[in-house]
Backbone as JSON Lines, residues from 0, in Angstrom:
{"i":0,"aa":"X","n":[-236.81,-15.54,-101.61],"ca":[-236.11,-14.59,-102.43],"c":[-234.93,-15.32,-103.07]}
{"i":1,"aa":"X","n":[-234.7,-15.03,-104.47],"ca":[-233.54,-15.76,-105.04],"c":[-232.95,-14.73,-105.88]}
{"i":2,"aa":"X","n":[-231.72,-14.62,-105.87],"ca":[-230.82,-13.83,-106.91],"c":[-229.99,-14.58,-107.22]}
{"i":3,"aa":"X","n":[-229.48,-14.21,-108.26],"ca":[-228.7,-14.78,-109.01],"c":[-227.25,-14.26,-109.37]}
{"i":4,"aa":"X","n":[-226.48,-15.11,-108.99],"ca":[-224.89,-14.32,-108.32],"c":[-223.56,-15.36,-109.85]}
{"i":5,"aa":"X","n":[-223.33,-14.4,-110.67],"ca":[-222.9,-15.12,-111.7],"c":[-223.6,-16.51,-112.33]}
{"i":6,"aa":"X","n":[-223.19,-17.95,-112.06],"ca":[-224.03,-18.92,-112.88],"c":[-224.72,-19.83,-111.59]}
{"i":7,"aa":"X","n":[-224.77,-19.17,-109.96],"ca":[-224.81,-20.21,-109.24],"c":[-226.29,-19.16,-108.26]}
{"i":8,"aa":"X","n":[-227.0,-20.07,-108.53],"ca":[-228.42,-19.18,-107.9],"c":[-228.61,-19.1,-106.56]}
{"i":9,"aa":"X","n":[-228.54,-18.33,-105.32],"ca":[-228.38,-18.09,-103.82],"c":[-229.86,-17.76,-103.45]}
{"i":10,"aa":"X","n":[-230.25,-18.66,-102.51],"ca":[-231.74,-18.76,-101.71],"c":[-231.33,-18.66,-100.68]}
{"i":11,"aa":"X","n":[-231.91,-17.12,-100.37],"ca":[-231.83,-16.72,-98.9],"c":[-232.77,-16.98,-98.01]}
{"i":12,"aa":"X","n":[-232.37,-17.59,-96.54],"ca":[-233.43,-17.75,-95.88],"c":[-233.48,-17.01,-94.62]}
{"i":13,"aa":"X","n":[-233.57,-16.32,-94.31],"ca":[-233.8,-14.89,-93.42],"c":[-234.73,-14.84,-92.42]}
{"i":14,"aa":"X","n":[-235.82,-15.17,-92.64],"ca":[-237.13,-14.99,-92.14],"c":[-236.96,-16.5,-91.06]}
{"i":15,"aa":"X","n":[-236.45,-17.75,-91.57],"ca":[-235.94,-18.61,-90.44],"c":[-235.44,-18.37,-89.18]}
{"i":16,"aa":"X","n":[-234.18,-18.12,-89.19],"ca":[-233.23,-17.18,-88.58],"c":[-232.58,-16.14,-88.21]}
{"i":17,"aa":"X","n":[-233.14,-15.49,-87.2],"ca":[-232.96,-14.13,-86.8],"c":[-231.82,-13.88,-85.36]}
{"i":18,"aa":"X","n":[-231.73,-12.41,-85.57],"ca":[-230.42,-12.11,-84.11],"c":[-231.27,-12.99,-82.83]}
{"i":19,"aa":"X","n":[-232.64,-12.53,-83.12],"ca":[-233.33,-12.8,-82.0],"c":[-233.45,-14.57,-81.05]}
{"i":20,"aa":"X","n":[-233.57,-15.25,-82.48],"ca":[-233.65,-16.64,-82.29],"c":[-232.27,-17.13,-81.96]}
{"i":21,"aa":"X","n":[-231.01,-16.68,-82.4],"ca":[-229.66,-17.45,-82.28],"c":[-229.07,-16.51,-80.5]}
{"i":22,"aa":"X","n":[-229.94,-15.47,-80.23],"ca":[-229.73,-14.91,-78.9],"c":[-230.07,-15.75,-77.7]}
{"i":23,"aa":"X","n":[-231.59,-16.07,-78.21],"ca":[-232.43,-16.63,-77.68],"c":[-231.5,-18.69,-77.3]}
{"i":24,"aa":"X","n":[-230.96,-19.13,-78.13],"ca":[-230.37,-20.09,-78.43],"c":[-228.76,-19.66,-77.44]}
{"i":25,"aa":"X","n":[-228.7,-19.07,-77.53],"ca":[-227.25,-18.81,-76.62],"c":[-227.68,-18.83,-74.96]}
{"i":26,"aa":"X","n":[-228.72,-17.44,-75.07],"ca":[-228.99,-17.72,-73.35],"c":[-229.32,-18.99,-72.85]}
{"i":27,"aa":"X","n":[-230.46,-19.6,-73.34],"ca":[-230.26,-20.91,-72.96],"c":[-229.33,-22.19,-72.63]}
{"i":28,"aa":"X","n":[-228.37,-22.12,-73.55],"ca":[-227.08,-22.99,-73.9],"c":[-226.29,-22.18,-71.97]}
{"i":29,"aa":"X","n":[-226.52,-20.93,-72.54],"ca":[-225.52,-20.48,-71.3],"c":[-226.26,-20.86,-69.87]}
{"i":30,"aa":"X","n":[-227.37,-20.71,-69.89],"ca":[-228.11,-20.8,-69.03],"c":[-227.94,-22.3,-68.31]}
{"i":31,"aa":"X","n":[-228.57,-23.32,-69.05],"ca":[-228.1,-25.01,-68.75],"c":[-226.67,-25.1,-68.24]}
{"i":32,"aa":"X","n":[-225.53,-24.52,-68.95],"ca":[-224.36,-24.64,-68.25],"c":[-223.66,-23.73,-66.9]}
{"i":33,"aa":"X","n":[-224.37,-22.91,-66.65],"ca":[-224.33,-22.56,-65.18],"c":[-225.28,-23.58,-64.1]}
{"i":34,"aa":"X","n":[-226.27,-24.31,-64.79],"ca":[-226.88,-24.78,-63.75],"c":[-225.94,-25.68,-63.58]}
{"i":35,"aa":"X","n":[-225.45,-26.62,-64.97],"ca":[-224.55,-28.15,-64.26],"c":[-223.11,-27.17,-63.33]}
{"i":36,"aa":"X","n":[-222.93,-26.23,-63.71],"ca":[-221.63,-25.18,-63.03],"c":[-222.25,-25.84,-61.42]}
{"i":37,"aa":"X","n":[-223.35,-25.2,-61.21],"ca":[-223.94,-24.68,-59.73],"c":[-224.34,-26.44,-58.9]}
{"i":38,"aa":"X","n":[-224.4,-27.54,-59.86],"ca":[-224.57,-28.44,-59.78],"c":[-223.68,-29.32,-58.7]}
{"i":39,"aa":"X","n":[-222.16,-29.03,-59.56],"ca":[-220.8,-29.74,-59.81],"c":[-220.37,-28.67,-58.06]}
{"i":40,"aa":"X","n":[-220.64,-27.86,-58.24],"ca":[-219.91,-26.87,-57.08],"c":[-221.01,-27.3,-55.89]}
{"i":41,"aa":"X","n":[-222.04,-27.89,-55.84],"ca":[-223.06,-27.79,-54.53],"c":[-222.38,-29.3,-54.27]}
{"i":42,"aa":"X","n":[-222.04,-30.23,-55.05],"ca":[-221.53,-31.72,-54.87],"c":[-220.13,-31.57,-54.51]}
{"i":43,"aa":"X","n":[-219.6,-30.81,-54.79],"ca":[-218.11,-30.07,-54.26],"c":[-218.45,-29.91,-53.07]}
{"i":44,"aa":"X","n":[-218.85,-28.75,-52.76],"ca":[-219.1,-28.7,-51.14],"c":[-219.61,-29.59,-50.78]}
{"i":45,"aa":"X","n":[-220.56,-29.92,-50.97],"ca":[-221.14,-31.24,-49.46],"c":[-220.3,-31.88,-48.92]}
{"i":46,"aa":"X","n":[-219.33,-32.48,-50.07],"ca":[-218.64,-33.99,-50.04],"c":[-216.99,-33.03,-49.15]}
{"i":47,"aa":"X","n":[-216.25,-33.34,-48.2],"ca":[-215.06,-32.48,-48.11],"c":[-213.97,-33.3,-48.45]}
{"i":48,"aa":"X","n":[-214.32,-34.83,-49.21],"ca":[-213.36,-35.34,-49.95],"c":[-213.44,-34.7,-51.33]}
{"i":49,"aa":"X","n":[-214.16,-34.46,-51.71],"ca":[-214.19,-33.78,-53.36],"c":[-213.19,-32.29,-53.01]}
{"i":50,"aa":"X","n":[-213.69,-31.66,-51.8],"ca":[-213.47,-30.3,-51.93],"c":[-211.72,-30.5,-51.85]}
{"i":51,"aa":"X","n":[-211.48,-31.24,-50.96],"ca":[-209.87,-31.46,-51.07],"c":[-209.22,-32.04,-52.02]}
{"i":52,"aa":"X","n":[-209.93,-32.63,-53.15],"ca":[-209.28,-33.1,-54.91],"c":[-209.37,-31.37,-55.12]}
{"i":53,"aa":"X","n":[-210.17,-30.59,-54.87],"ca":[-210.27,-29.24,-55.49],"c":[-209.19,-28.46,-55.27]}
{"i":54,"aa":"X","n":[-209.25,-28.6,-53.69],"ca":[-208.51,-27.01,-53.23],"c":[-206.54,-27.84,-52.86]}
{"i":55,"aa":"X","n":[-206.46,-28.89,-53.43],"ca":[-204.78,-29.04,-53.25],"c":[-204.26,-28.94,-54.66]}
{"i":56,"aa":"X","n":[-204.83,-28.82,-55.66],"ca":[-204.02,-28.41,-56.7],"c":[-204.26,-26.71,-57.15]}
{"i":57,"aa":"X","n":[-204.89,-26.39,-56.36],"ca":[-205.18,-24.51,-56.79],"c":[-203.68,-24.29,-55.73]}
{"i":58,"aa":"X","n":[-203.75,-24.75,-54.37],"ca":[-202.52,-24.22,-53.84],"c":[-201.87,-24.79,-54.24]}
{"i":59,"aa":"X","n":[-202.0,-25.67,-54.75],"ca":[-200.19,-26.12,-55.5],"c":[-199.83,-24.86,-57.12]}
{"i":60,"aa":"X","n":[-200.51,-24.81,-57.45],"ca":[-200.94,-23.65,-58.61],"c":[-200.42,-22.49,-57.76]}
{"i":61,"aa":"X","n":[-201.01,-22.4,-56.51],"ca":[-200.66,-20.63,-56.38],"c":[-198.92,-20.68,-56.0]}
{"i":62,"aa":"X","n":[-198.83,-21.82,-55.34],"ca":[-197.3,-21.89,-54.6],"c":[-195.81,-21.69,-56.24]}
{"i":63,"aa":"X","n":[-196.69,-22.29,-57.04],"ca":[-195.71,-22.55,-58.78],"c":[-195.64,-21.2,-59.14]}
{"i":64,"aa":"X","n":[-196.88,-20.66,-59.01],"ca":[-196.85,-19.18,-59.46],"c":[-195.81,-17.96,-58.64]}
{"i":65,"aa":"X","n":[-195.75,-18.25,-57.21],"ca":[-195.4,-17.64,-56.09],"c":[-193.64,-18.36,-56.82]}
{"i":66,"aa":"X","n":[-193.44,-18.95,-56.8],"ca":[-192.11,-19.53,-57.2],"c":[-191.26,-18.59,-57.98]}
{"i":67,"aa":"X","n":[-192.12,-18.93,-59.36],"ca":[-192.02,-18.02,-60.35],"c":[-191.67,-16.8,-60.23]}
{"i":68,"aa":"X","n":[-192.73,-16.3,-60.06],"ca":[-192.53,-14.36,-59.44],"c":[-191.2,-14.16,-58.94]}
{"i":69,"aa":"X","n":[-191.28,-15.17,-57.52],"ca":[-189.79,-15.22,-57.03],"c":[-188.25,-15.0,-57.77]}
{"i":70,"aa":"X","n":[-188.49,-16.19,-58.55],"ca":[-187.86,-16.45,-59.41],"c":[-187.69,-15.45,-60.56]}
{"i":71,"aa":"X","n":[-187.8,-14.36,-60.84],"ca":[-187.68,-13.85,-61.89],"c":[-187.17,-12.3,-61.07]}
{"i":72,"aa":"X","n":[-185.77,-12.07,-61.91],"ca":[-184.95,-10.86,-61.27],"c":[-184.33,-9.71,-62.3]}
């Protein structure tokens, strides 16, 4: 299909690309990145040197936050 939009002619292509196909293209995308998610977190646990690179900067995070709160009157 072509119309013609002042002097510059627009070819639509529609029938390519649908809600369905760019849906279809997301779940997947989302999909692959929960697996490396579920990946990264099963190599987290095993290892309890990894898990402690993990879990000393979340409590250092919660203690800054806890500060804060404190801190504010």
């Amino acid at each position: 299909m072509k119309s013609t939009k002042g002097r510059y002619t627009i070819q639509s292509a529609a029938a390519s690309i649908t809600i369905a196909t760019i849906i279809a293209n997301v779940t997947s995308v989302f999909t692959a990145a929960m697996g490396w998610a579920a990946d990264v977190g099963e190599a987290i646990a095993g290892n309890p040197l990894l898990l402690l690179f993990c879990i000393i900067p979340l409590v250092g995070l919660g203690v800054g936050l806890f500060r804060r709160l404190l801190g504010i009157r």
